[in-house]
N, C-alpha and C positions, 0 to 999 in steps of 0.2 A: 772668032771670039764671040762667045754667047752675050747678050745683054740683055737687063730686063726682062721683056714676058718669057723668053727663051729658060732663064735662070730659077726663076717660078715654076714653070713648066715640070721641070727636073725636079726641082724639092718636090712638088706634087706625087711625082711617079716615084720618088724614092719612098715615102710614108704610104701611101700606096699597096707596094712591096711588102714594106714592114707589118702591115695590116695582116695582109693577105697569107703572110708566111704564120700568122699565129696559130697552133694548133687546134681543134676542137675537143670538145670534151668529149671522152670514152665511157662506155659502162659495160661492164662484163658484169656478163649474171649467171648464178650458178644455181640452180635450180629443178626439182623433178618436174616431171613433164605435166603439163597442165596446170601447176601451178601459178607460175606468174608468163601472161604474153610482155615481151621486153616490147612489142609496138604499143601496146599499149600503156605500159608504165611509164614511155618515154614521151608519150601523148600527155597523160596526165603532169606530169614534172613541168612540161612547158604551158599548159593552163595553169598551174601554180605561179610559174615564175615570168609568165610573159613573154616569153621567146624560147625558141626551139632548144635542145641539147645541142646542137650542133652549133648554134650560136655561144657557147658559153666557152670561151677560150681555156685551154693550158690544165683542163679538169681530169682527174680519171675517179670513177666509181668502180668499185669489187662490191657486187651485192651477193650475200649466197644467204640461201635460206633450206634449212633441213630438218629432216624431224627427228625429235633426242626421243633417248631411249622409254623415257616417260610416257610419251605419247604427244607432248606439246611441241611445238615449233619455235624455231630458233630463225631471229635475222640479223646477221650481220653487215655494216656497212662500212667498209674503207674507201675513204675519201680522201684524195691529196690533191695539191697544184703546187707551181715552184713557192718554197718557202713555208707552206702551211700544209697542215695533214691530221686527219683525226679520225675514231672509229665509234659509231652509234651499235648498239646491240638491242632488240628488243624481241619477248616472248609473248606467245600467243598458242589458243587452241588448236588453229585451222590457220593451214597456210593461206587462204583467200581470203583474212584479217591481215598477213601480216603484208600479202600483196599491194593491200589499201594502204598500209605504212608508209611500205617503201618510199613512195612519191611523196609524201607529204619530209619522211630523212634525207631525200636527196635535195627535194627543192628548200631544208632549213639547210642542207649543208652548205650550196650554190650562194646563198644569203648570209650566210658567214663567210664566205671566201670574200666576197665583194667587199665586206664590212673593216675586212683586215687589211691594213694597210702593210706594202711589200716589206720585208726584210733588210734594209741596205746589206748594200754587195760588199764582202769582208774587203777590208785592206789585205796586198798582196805582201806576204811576208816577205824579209830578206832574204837573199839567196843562199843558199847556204850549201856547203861543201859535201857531194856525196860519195862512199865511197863507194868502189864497182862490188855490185855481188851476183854471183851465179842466179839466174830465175829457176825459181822452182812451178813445176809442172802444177798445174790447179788442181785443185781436189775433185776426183770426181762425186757427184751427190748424186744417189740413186734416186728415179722418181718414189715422188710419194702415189701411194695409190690408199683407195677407201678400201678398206677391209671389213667382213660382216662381224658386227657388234654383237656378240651372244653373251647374255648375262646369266648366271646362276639365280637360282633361287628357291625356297624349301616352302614345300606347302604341308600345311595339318588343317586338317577337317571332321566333320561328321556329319554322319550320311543316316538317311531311313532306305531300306530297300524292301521291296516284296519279290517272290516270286521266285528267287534259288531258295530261300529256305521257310520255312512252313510261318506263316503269318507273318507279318511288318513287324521292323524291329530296327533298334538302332543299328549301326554300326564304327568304326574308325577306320580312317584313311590318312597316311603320313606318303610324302613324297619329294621327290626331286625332279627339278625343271631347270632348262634353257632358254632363254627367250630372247628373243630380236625384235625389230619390229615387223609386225604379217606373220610372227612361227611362230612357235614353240613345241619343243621336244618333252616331255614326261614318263616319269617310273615312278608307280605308284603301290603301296602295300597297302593291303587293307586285311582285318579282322571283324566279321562277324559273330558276335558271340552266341551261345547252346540258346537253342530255342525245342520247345518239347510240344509234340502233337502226340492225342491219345485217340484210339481210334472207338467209335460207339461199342465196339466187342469187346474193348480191353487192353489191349498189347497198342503200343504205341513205340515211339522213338524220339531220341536229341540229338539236335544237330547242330554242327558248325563249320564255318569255313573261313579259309583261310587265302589269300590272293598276291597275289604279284603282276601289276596290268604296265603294259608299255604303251603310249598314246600319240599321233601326231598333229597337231592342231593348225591352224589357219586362224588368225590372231589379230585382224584390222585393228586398229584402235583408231578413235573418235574423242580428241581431248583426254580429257582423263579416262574415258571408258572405252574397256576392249572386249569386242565379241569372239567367243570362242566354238571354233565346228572344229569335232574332233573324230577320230577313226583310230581304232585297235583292237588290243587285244588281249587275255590273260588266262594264266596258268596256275591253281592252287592245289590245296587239299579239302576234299570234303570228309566231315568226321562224323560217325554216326553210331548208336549206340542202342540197342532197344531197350523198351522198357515195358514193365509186367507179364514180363514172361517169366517161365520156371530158368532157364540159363540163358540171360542176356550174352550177346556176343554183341563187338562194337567192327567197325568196318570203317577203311578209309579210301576212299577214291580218287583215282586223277580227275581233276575238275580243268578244263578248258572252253573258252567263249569265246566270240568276237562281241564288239560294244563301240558303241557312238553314241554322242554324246553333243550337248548343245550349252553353253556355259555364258557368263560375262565377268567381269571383274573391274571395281571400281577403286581407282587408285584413291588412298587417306593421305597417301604421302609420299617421298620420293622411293620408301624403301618397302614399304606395306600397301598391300589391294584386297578388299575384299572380293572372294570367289564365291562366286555361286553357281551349281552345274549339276544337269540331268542327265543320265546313262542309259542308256537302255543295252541290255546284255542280252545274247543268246548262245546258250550253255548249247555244246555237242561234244558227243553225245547227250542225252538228257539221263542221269544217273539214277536207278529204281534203287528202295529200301523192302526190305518183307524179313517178318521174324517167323520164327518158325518154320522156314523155308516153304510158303503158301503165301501168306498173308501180307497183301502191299499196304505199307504204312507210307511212305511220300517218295512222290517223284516232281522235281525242278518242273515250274514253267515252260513252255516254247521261249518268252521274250519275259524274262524277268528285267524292274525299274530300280533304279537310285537316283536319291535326289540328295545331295552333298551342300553344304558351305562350310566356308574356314577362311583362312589368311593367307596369302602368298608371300612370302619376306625373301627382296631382292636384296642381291648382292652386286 
């Protein structure tokens, strides 16, 4: 029979136990790579709060931080323990802002858990009669997986170009885009209107042309601003026509380039960005004009430029 210090002893080692079996708190982080180190955010939370994560009993953290299709960053934080649970969300440019959040939401979340005093434990209902029924098999639930977010969106512009057709001159550009973040796809039409070169002797020519360019671009974004390096290609009609001669005859050609291009685009809003972007095209063949069957009246650049801006309205 125990007596005394033996009976103490015992209470000791039972509370003890109870201690020791508490859980510690978890944090799963969901995160691209380099964005947030989890040793160090788990560093900073306990210089917040005074003691380690591992010290903080019965807790689980869900931090995930990603980038929306805008270009800004998204954090979310799910925070439970028995009885209490709640989710913080906050936006920023750069993920190494929202890095420096995090600790500062988890160690306010850690401070509210403390603050809330437990739930009493429900009264245990009467028992009540059940009747037998068949179990039905559990549903299965496919995982979920991230899928690549491609957004549509229509662009119109106008451009100055030199060097396909005889002196600088406007032109229009209307298009269609896909965009992710880091891509985007584009099909673009463009028209340049008649422009006329006379040559010192007389006999001259107008010209125009007409385009269809496909593009595939590399598309970082930085906050609201995204830079654009681009490579392709396109296929049109070139139209031409002479002029001051005795029987003008007009002529049209297949026009074919390659072109790359360097661009940015700053978002106004969630659904509009202004684009601004330089081309540079090289026509091949390069297509000759001559009236009279002698006389050269224009032939295309080696590396003809465009310099474009408009709007891009996402969908």
């Amino acid at each position: 029979m125990l007596r005394g210090g033996g009976t103490r002893l015992l209470v000791s080692a039972a509370l003890l136990a109870c201690a020791g079996s508490a859980r510690a708190a978890t944090l799963r982080l969901e995160a691209p790579d380099g964005c947030v180190d989890q040793a160090t955010l788990e560093q900073e939370v306990a210089d917040l709060v005074g003691r380690p994560l591992a010290q903080v009993p019965e807790a689980d953290f869900r931090l995930t931080i990603a980038q929306q299709p805008s270009g800004r960053w998204h954090l979310k934080l799910e925070a439970s323990e028995p009885g209490a649970a709640h989710v913080r969300e906050l936006d920023a440019p750069s993920c190494s802002e929202l890095g420096e959040a995090a600790a500062v939401a988890m160690a306010v979340s850690i401070r509210t858990f403390a603050e809330t005093p437990p739930r009493p434990a429900p009264e245990p209902a009467p028992p009540v009669a059940v009747a037998s029924v068949a179990a039905s098999p559990p549903a299965t639930v496919p995982p979920s997986r991230d899928q690549p977010h491609w957004r549509p969106a229509l662009t119109l512009a106008l451009t100055a170009d030199t060097g396909d057709l005889p002196h600088t001159g406007p032109g229009v550009m209307a298009g269609a885009a896909v965009r992710r973040p880091a891509g985007r796809l584009a099909v673009t039409l463009g028209w340049m209107p008649s422009r006329d070169i006379n040559l010192t002797s007389g006999p001259g020519g107008q010209f125009q042309l007409a385009l269809v360019a496909a593009d595939g671009c590399f598309a970082p974004a930085w906050g609201a601003s995204t830079v654009l390096g681009c490579l392709g290609g396109e296929l049109g009609a070139y139209w031409a026509t002479g002029l001051e001669v005795k029987r003008p005859e007009s002529k049209t050609t297949f026009w074919r380039a390659g072109r790359a291009g360097l661009g940015a685009a700053l978002a106004l809003s969630r659904a509009i960005s202004l684009l601004v972007q330089g081309t540079a095209v090289v026509p091949w063949p390069r297509p000759g004009f001559v009236v009279d069957g002698a006389t050269s009246v224009y032939r295309p650049d080696a590396v003809a430029f465009r310099i474009g801006a408009g709007l891009d309205f996402l969908f």
